[in-house]
C-alpha positions as CSV (number, residue, x, y, z in Angstrom):
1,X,0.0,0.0,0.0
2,X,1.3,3.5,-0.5
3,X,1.5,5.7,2.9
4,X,0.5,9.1,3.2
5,X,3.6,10.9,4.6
6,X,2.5,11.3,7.8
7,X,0.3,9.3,10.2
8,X,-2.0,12.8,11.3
9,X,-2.9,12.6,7.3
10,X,-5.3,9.3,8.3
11,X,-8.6,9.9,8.5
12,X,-9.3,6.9,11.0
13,X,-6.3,8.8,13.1
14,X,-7.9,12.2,13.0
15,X,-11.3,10.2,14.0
16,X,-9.7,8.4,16.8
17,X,-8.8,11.9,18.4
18,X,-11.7,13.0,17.9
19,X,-13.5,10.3,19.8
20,X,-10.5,10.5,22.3
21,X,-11.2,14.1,23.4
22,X,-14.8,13.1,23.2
23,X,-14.5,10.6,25.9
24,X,-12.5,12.9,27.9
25,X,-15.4,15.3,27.8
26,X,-17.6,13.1,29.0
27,X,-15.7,11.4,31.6
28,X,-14.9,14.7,33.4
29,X,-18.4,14.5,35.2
30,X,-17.8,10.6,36.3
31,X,-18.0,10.0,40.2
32,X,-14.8,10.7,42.5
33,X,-15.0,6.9,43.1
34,X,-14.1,6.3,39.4
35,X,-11.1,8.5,39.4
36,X,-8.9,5.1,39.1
37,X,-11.6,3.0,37.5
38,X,-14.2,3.4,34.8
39,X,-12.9,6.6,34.2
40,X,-9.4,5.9,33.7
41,X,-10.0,2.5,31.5
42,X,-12.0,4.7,29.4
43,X,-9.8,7.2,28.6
44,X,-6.9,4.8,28.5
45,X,-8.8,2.8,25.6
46,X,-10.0,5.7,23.8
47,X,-5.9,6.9,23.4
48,X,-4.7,3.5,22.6
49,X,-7.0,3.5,19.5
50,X,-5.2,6.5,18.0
51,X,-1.9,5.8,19.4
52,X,-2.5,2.1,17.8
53,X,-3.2,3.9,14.4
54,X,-0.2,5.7,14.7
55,X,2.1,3.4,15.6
56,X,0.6,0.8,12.8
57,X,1.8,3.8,9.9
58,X,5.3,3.5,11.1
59,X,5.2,-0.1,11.0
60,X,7.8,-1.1,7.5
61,X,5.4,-3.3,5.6
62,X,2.0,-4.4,5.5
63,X,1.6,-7.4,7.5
64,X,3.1,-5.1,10.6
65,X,0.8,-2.6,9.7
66,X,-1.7,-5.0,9.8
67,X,-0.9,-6.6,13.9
68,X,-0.3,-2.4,14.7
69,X,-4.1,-1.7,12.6
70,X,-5.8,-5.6,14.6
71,X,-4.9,-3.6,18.0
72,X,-6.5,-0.9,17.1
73,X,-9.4,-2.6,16.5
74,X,-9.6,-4.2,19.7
75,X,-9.0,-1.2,21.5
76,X,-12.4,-0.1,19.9
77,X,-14.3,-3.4,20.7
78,X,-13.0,-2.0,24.6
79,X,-13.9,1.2,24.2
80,X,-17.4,0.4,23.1
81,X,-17.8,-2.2,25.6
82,X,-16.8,0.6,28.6
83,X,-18.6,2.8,27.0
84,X,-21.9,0.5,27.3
85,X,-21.4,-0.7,31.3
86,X,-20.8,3.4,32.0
87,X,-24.3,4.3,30.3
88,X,-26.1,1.0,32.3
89,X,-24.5,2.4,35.4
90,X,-25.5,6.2,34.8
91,X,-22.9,7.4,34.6
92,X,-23.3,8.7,30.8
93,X,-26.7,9.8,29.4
94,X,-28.2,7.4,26.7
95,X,-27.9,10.4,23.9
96,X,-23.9,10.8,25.1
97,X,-23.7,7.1,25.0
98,X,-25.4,6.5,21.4
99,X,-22.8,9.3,20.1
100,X,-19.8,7.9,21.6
101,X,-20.7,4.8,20.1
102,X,-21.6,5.9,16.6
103,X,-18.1,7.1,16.2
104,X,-16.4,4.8,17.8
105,X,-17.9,2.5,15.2
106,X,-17.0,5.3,12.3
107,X,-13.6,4.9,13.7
108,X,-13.6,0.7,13.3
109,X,-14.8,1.3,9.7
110,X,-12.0,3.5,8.8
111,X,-9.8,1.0,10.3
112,X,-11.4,-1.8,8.5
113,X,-10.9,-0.1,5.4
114,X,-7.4,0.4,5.8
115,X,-6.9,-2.9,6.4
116,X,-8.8,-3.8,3.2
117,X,-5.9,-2.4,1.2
118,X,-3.1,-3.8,2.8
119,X,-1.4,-6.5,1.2
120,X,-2.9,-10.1,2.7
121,X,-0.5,-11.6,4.9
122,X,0.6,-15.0,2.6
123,X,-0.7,-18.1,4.8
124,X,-3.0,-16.9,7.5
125,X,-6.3,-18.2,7.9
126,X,-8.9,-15.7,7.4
127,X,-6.5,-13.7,4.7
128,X,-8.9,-12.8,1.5
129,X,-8.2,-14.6,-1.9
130,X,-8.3,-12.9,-4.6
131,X,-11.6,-14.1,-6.8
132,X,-10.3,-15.6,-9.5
133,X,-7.9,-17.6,-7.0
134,X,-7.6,-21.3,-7.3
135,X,-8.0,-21.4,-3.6
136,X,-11.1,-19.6,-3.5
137,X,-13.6,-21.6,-4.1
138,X,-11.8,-24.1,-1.6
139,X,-11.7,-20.9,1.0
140,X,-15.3,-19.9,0.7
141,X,-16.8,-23.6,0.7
142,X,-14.5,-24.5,3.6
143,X,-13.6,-21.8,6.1
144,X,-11.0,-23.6,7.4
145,X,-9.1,-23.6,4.1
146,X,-8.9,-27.9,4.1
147,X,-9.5,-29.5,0.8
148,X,-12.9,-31.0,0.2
149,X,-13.1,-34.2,-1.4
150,X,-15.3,-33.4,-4.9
């Protein structure tokens, strides 16, 4: 894939702050008793999903990209997953909550699109085949890439 020059030029990077400082925002108001909890893991997730983003584009090739891009994926899936017990425990209004997670989930599509043109890493299970692949048809009818029997 061809980089931008700089990481701050990706969109899912410039997204990922964004959600970052929206979380902070919103967990200014959290209880006293959260200081080291709730609060914290929140924030903590919300920067490793731009930091991840970053440190993916300075990764040399594609599959690196690719581990740097997986964690920042995950660090979404944690995010929205803190995100939902804070609004079931009051501490973040329902219309706070629903806007968090929209762009958290803006965020995971960038990142899934940059992933989509990466290079796939040769031999891993779950890499895409091109269509017109010989293993293709064997991929799609067999998800654990094993030959059928035909």
């Amino acid at each position: 894939m061809a980089r931008t020059r700089h990481y701050r030029d990706l969109i899912a990077w410039q997204k990922a702050m964004e959600l970052a400082r929206a979380v902070y925002a919103e967990t200014e108001e959290f209880p006293k008793s959260e200081t080291f909890g709730l609060r914290m893991q929140l924030r903590r997730s919300a920067v490793n999903v731009a930091s991840h983003i970053a440190e993916a584009h300075g990764r040399l090739n594609d599959a690196e990209m690719r581990k740097g891009l997986g964690a920042a994926r995950a660090a979404i899936n944690e995010l929205q997953t803190q995100i939902e017990l804070a609004a079931s425990l009051g501490f973040v209004g329902t219309s706070s909550s629903e806007n968090l997670l929209d762009l958290g989930t803006r965020v995971a599509k960038l990142i899934n699109a940059l992933l989509g043109v990466l290079e796939p890493e040769a031999g891993v299970a779950g890499a895409r085949q091109p269509a017109n692949s010989p293993t293709s048809a064997t991929a799609d009818a067999n998800p654990r890439g094993e030959k059928l029997d035909r």
